[in-house]
C-alpha positions as CSV (number, residue, x, y, z in Angstrom):
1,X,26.8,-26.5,-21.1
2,X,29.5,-26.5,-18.4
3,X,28.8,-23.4,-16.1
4,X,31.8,-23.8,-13.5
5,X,35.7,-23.0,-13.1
6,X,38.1,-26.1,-12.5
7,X,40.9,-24.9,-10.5
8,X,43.8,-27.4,-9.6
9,X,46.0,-27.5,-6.7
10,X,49.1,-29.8,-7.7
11,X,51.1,-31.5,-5.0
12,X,55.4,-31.4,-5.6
13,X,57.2,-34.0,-4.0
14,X,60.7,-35.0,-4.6
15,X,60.4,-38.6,-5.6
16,X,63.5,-39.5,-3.6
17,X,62.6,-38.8,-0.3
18,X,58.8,-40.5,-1.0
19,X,58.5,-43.8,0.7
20,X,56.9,-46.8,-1.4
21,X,53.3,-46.6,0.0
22,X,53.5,-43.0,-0.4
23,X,54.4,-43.7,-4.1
24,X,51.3,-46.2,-4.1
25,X,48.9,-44.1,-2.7
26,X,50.2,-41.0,-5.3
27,X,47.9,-43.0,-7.8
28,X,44.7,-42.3,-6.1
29,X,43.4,-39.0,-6.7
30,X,41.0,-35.8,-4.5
31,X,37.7,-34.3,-5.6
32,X,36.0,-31.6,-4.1
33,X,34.3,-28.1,-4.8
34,X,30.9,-26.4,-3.7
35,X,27.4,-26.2,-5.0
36,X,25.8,-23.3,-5.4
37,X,22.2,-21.9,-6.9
38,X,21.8,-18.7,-9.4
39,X,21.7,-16.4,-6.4
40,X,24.8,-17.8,-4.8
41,X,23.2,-19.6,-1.7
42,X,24.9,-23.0,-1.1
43,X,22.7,-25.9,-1.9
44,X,22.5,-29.0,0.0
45,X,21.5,-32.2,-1.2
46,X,23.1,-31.9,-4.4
47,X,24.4,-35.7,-5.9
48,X,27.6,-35.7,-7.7
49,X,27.8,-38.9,-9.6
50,X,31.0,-40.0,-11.0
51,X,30.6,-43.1,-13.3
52,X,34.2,-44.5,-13.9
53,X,35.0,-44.7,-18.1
54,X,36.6,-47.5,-18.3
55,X,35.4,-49.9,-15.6
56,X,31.3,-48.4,-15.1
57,X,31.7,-48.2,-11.2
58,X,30.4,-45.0,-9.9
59,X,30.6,-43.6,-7.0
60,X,28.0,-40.8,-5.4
61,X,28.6,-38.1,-3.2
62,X,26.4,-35.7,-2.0
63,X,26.5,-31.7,-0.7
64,X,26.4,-30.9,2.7
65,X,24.6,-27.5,4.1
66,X,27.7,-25.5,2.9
67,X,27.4,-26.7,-0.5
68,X,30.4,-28.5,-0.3
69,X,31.6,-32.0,-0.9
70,X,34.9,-34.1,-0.9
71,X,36.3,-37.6,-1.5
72,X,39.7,-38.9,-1.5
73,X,40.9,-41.7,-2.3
74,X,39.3,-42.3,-5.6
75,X,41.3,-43.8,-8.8
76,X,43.6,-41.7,-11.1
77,X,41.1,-42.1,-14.2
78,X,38.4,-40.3,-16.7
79,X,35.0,-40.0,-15.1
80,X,31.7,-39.2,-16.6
81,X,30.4,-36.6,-13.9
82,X,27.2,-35.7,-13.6
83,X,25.5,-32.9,-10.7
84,X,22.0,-32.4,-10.1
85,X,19.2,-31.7,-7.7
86,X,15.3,-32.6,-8.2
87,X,14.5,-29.1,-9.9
88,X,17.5,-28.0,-10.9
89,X,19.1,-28.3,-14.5
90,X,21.8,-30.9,-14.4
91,X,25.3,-30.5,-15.6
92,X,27.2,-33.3,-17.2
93,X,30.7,-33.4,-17.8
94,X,33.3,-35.6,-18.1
95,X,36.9,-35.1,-15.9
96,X,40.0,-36.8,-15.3
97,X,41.6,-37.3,-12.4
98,X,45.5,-37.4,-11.7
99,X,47.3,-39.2,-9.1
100,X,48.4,-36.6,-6.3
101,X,46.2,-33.7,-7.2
102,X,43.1,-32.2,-5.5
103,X,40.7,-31.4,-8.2
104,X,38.3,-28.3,-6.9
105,X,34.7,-27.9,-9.3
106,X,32.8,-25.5,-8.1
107,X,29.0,-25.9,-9.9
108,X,26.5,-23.0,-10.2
109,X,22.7,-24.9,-10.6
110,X,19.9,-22.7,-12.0
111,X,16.2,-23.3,-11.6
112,X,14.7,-26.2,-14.2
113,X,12.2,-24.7,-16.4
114,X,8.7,-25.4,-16.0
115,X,7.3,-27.7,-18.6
116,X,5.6,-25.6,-20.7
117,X,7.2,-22.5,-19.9
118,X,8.8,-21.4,-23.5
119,X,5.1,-21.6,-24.6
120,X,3.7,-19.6,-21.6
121,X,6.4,-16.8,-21.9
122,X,5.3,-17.1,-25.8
123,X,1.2,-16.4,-24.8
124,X,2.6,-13.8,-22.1
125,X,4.3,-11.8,-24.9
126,X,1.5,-11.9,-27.6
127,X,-1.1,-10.8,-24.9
128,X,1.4,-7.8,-24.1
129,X,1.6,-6.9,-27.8
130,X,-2.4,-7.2,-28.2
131,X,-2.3,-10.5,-30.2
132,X,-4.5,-12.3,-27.7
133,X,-5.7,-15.0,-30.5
134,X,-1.8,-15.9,-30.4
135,X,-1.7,-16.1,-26.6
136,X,-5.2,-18.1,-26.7
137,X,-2.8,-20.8,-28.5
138,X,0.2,-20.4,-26.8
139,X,-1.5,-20.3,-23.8
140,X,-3.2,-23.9,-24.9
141,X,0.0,-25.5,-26.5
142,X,1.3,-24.5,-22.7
143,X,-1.3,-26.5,-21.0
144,X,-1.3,-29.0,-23.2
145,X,2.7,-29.9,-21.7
146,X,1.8,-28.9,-18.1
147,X,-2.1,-29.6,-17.4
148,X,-2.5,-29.1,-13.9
149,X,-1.3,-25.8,-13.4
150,X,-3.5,-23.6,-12.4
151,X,-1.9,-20.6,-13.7
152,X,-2.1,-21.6,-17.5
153,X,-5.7,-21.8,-17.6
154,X,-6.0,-18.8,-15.9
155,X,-4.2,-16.9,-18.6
156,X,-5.9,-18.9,-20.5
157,X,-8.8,-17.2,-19.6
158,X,-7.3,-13.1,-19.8
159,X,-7.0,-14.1,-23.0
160,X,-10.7,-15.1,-23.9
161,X,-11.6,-12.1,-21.9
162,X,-9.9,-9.9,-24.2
163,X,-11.7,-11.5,-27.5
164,X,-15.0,-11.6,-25.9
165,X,-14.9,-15.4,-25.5
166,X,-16.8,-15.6,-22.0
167,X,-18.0,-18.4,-22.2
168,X,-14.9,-20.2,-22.5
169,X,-13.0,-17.8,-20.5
170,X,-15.4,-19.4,-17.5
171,X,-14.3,-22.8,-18.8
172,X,-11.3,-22.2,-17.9
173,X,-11.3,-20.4,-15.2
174,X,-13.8,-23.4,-13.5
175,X,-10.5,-25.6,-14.3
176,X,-8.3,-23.2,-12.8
177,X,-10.6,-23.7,-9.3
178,X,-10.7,-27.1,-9.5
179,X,-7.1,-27.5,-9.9
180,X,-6.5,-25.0,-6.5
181,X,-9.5,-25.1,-5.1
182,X,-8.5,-22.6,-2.1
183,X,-6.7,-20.1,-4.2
184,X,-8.8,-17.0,-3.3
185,X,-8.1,-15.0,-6.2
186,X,-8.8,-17.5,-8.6
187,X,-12.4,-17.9,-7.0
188,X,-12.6,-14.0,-7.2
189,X,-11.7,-14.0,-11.0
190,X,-14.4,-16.9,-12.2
191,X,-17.2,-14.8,-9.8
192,X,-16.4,-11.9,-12.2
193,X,-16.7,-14.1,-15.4
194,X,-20.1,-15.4,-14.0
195,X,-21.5,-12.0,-13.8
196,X,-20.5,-11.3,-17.4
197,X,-22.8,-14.2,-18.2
198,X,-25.3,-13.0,-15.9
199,X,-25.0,-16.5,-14.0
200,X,-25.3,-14.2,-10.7
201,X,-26.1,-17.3,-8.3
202,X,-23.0,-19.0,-9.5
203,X,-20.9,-15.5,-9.1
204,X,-21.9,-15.3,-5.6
205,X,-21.0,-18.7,-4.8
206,X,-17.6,-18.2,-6.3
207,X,-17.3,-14.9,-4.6
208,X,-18.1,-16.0,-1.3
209,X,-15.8,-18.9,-1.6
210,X,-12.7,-16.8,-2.1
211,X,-13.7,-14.1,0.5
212,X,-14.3,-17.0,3.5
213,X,-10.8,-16.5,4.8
214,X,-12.0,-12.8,5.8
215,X,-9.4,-10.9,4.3
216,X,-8.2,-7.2,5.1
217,X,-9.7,-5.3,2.8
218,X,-7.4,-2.3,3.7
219,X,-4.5,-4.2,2.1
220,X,-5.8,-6.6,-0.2
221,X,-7.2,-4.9,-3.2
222,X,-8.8,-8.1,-4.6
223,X,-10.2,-9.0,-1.9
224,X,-11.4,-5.3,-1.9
225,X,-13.0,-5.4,-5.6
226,X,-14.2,-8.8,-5.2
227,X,-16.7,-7.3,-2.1
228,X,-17.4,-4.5,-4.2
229,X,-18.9,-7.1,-7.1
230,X,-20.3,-9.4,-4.2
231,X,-22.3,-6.4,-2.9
232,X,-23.3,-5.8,-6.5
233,X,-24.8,-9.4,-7.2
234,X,-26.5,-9.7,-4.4
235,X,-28.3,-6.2,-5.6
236,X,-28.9,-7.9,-8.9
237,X,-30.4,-10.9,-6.9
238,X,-32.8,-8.3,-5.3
239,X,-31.0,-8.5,-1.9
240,X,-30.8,-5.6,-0.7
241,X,-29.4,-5.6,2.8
242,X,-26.9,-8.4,2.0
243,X,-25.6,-5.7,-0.6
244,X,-25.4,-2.9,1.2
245,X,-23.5,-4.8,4.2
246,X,-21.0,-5.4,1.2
247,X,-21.0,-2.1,0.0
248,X,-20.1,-0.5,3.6
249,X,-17.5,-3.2,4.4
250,X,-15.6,-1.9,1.0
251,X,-16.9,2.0,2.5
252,X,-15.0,1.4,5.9
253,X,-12.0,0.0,4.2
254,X,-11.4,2.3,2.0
255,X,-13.5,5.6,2.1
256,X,-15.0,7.0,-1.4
257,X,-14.3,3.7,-3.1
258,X,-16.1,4.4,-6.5
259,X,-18.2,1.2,-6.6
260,X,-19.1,0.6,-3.4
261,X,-20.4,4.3,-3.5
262,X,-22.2,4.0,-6.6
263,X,-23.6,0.6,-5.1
264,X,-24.9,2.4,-2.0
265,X,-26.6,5.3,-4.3
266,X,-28.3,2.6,-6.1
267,X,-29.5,0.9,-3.0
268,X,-30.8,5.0,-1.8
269,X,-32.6,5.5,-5.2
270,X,-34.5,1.9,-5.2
271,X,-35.4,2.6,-1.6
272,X,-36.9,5.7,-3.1
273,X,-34.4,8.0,-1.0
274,X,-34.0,10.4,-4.1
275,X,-32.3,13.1,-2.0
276,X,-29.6,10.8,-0.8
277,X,-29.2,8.9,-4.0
278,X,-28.5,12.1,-6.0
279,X,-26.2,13.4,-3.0
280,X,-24.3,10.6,-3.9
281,X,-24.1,10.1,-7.4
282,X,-23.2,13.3,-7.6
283,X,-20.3,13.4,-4.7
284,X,-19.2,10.2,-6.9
285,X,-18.8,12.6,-10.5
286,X,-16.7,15.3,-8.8
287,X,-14.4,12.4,-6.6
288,X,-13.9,9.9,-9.7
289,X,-13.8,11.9,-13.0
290,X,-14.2,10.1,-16.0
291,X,-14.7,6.6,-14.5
292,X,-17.2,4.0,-15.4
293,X,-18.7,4.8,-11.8
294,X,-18.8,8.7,-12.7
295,X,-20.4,8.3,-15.9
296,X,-23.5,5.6,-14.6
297,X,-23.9,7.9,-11.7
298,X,-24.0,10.7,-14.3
299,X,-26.7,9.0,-16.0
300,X,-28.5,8.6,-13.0
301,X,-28.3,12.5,-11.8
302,X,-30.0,13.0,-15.4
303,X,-32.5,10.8,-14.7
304,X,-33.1,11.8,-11.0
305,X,-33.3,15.3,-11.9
306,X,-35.9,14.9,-14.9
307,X,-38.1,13.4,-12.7
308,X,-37.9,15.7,-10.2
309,X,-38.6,19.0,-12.3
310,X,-41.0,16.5,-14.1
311,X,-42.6,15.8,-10.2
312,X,-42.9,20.0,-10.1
313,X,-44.9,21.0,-12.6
């Protein structure tokens, strides 16, 4: 589909006053115009190929920093023209030159679409309407066109989440790493799927993979959780004080943080420090209402408490 203007700018000459090698030259014709991208930023590098009809000689030109190009001197005749840029969606056209006019094309390029990408935007819009078995195979037909990016298999993966597929939600997400292996958040995403299959020494591996680069935990809310769940499989694992170092990173980022608390409370009531484990589970019911956290540490204030009145009689 063409997506520019043509504008001409013709020449007038009376033929009378113009010399013969003026008249000559009057056959040759001027092309020029500018290349821009979707936002309207000039784009260099751009080829311009012009493939002459009649005779197949073709002659390139090529965009300079403002966009623009020009060539003179070219023959009066009907070129196939085509414009395009690695990762861009060409244009082809065809346009005829005439002796003595400057021919101006100005070319808009947009972005190429990924391969894949009318299946992806297919899986993104099932998952948003709830249909995650459709995304599950849009997401695959998706990866199937474009298999090594890392992206697809991890919505590949949401999607198994959502229908309780774990196991291949970890499949996936394992693909995902190998593909970028140094994509934090992808390493934080398969250390959660390993917990859900209990696989803790693998979660903490994958866990302290993505969390290497030390990131501030003050701004990086992944980085945040994935400490928090770091801090809780190493308590799983039975290690105490590599938990609670975790937990009171996530404390000192961000004070009150519902899981780190409810992780520290833990570590105070397996220490046997009932005082300060029920000070805590109950700080974290009246802070975070109606959480996961608030309703374990709920649970745990019932507990706590029967055993104490229990301990009194």
């Amino acid at each position: 589909m063409r997506s520019f203007g043509i504008r001409a700018l013709v020449g007038v000459s009376l033929l009378c006053s113009v010399p013969v090698t003026a008249v000559a030259q009057m056959e040759l014709g001027v092309i020029k115009g500018q290349v821009l991208d979707d936002a309207g930023a000039p784009l260099e590098g751009v080829s311009i190929r012009l493939v002459n009809v009649d005779r197949g000689r073709q002659v390139i030109l090529t965009s300079g920093k403002d966009g623009r190009f020009y060539r003179r001197g070219l023959q009066a005749v009907e070129y196939e023209m085509t414009v395009e840029k690695a990762g861009y969606q060409p244009i082809a056209d065809k346009v005829k030159l005439v002796a003595g006019t400057d021919r101006n094309f100005d070319f808009k390029l947009v972005k190429a679409a990924a391969v894949g990408s009318k299946e992806f935007q297919a899986g993104v819009a099932a998952f948003n309407a709830g249909n995650f078995a459709q995304a599950v195979t849009e997401f695959q037909a998706s990866i199937a066109q474009a298999p090594s990016v890392a992206a697809l298999h991890v919505n590949l993966a949401l999607a198994y989440v959502r229908l309780d597929r774990t196991a291949e939600a970890v499949a996936s997400l394992e693909k995902a790493a190998t593909l970028s292996p140094n994509d934090a958040a992808i390493q934080y995403q398969l250390g959660s799927a390993y917990v859900e299959l209990q696989a803790y020494d693998q979660a903490a591996a994958a866990l302290e993979k993505g969390l290497a680069g030390k990131p501030n935990l003050a701004t990086d809310a992944l980085a945040l959780e994935a400490t928090t769940t770091l801090g809780a499989v190493y308590f799983a694992r039975g290690k105490i004080v590599e938990a609670e170092a975790q937990f009171q990173r996530v404390l000192g980022a961000k004070p009150g943080a519902a899981g780190a608390a409810l992780g520290m409370a833990k570590i105070h009531f397996s220490k046997g420090e009932v005082d300060q484990a029920l000070a805590l589970f109950t700080q974290i019911v009246a802070d975070h209402p109606g959480t996961p956290e608030a309703r374990q540490a709920a649970t745990f204030i019932k507990e706590l408490r029967k055993g104490l009145f229990e301990g009194r009689q």
